[in-house]
C-alpha positions in Angstrom: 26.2 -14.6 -13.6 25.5 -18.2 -13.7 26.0 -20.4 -10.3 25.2 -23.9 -9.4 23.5 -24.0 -6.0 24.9 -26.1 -3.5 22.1 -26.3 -1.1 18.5 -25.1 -1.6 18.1 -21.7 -1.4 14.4 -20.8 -0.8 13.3 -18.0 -4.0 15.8 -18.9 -5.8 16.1 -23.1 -6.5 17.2 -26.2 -5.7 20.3 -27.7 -5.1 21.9 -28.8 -8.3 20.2 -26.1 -10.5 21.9 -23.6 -12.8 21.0 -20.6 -11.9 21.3 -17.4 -13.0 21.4 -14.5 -10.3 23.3 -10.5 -10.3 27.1 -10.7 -9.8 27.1 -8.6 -6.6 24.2 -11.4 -5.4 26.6 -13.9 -6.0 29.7 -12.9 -4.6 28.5 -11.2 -1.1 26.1 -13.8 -0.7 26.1 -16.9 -2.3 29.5 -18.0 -2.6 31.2 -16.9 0.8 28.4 -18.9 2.0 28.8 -22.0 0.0 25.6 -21.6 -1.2 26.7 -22.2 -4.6 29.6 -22.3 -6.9 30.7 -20.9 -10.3 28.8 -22.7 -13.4 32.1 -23.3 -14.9 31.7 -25.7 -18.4 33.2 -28.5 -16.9 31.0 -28.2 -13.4 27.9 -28.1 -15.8 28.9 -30.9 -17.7 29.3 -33.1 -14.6 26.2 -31.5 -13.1 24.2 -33.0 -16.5 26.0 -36.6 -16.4 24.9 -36.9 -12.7 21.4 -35.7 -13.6 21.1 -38.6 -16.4 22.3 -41.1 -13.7 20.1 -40.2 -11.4 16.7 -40.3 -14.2 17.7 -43.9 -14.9 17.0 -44.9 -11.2 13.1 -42.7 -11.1 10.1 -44.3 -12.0 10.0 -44.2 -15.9 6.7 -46.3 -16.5 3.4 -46.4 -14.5 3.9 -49.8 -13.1 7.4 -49.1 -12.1 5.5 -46.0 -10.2 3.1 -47.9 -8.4 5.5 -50.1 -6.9 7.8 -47.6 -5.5 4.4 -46.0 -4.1 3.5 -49.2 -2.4 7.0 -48.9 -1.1 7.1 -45.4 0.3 3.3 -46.0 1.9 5.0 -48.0 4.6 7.5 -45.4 5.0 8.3 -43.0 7.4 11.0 -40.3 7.3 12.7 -39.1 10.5 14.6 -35.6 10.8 16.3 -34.5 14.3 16.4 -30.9 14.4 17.2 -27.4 16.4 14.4 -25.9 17.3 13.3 -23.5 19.8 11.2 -23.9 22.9 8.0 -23.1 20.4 9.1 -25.7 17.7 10.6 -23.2 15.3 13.1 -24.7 13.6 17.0 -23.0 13.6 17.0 -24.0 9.5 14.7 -25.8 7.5 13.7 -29.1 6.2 13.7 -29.0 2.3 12.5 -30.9 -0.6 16.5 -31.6 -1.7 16.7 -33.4 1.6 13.7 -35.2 2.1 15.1 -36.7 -1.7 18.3 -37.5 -0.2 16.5 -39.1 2.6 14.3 -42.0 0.8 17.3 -42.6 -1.6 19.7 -43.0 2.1 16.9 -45.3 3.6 14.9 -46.6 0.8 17.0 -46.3 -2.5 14.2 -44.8 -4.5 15.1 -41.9 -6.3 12.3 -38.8 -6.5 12.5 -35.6 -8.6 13.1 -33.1 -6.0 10.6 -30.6 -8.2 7.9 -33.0 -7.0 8.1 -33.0 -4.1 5.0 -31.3 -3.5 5.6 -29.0 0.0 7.7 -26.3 0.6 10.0 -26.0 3.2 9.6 -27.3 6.4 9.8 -24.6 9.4 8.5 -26.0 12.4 8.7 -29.7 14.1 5.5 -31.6 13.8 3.7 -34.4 11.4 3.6 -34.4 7.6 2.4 -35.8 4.9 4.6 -35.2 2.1 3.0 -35.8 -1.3 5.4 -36.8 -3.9 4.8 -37.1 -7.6 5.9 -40.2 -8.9 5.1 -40.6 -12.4 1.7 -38.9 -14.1 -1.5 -39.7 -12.0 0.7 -41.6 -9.7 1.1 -39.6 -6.2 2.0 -40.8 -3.0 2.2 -38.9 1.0 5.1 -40.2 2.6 4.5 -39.5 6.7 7.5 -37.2 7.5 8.6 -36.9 11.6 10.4 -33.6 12.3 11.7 -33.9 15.6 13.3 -31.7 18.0 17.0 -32.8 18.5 17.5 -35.1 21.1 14.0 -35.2 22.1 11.0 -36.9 21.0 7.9 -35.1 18.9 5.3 -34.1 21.2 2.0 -35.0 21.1 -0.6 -32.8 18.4 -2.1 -30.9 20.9 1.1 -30.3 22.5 2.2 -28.9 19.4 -0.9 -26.7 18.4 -0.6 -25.1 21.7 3.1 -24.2 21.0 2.3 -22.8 17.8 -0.3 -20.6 19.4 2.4 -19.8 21.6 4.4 -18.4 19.3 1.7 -16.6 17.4 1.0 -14.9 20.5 4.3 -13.6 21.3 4.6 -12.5 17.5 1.3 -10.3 17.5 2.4 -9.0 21.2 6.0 -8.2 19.6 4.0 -6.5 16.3 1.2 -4.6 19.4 4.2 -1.4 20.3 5.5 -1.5 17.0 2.3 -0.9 15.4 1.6 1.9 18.3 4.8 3.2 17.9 3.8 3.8 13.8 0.5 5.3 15.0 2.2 7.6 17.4 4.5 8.9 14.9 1.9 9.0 12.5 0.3 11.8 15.2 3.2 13.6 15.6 3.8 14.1 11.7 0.5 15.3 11.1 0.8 17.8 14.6 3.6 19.1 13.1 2.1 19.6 9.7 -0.3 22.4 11.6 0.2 25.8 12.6 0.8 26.8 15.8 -0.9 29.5 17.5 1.6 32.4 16.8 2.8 31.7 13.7 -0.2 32.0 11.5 1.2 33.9 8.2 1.1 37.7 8.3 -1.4 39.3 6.6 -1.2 42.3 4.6 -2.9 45.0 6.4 -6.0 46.0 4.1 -5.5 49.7 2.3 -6.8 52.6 4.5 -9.6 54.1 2.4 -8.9 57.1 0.4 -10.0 60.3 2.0 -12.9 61.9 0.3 -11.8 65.2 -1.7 -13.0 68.8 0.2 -16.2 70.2 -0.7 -15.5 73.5 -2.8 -17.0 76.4 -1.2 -20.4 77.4 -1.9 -20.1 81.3 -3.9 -21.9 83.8 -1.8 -25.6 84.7 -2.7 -25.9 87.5 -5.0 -27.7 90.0 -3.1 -28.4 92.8 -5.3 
């Protein structure tokens, strides 16, 4: 079945793709979550005139690259966020809206495709590299900030994400003990217990050796 994503959807593509994906997929997943929509003719058609729109405002010679790259050095992108006490995000920062981003405060438009990062998980600093035309790249400083707070400093943040490694190995520690002692059990139970060894057939009684015949008495005469 073919759907037009409405948001990113990591695995699977970026918002505005056609995609094609299993039915079931689609309609317990992807669609009662407005992920994405039916690719209906007329959707696709729209979908392709916006597309064409869009190309005419990219970079389309090297010298028109160049100058949006000396634009987007000087640039940095701000996103307020959820996030946990550890600077896990509750969501993501994605390529399709870091796009949306330069063209809200910059009115550049960038292929979302390169957009060279995947998405973003936890708050910190980035350098985002974008593609801009061939041989023509730029990093574009990126802010993820915790909502309603301000970023904290880098060692602030390396200590967090330690944090939260720690707790994840810790969390992992009984499970994988919990696997091991299972593992025990299943191979104790594989082994025979004193008592139940397998009877064994008891060996034949040897056969009793045939009587001696009688010895004929000496002739005596």
């Amino acid at each position: 079945m073919e759907v037009i994503l409405l948001n990113d959807v990591e695995t699977l593509g970026l918002r505005g793709e056609v995609v094609n994906v299993a039915r079931g997929y689609a309609r317990n997943f992807l669609l009662p979550r407005r992920l994405a929509e039916p690719a209906t003719p007329a959707k696709v058609a729209e979908l392709r005139k916006r597309d064409e729109h869009r190309a005419r405002n990219e970079a389309r010679t090297a010298d028109q690259a160049h100058e949006i790259a000396a634009i987007l050095e000087k640039t940095v992108l701000r996103f307020e966020v959820k996030a946990g006490p550890t600077g896990s995000l509750f969501g993501s920062v994605t390529p399709t809206q870091i796009a949306d981003e330069l063209w809200r405060t910059r009115k550049v438009r960038v292929d979302r495709r390169k957009i060279g990062i995947d998405t973003i998980k936890r708050i910190g600093r980035y350098d985002v590299p974008i593609e801009l035309f061939q041989d023509v790249r730029v990093d574009v400083n990126t802010l993820v900030v915790p909502e309603g707070g301000e970023l904290p400093s880098d060692d602030e943040l390396a200590a967090m994400e330690a944090e939260e490694r720690g707790e994840q190995e810790a969390a992992a520690t009984p499970a994988a003990g919990e696997a091991e002692l299972e593992a025990v059990l299943a191979a104790e139970a594989t082994e025979v217990a004193p008592g139940d060894e397998p009877e064994q057939e008891p060996e034949p009684e040897p056969e009793a050796a045939a009587p001696a015949e009688p010895e004929a008495p000496e002739d005596t005469a």
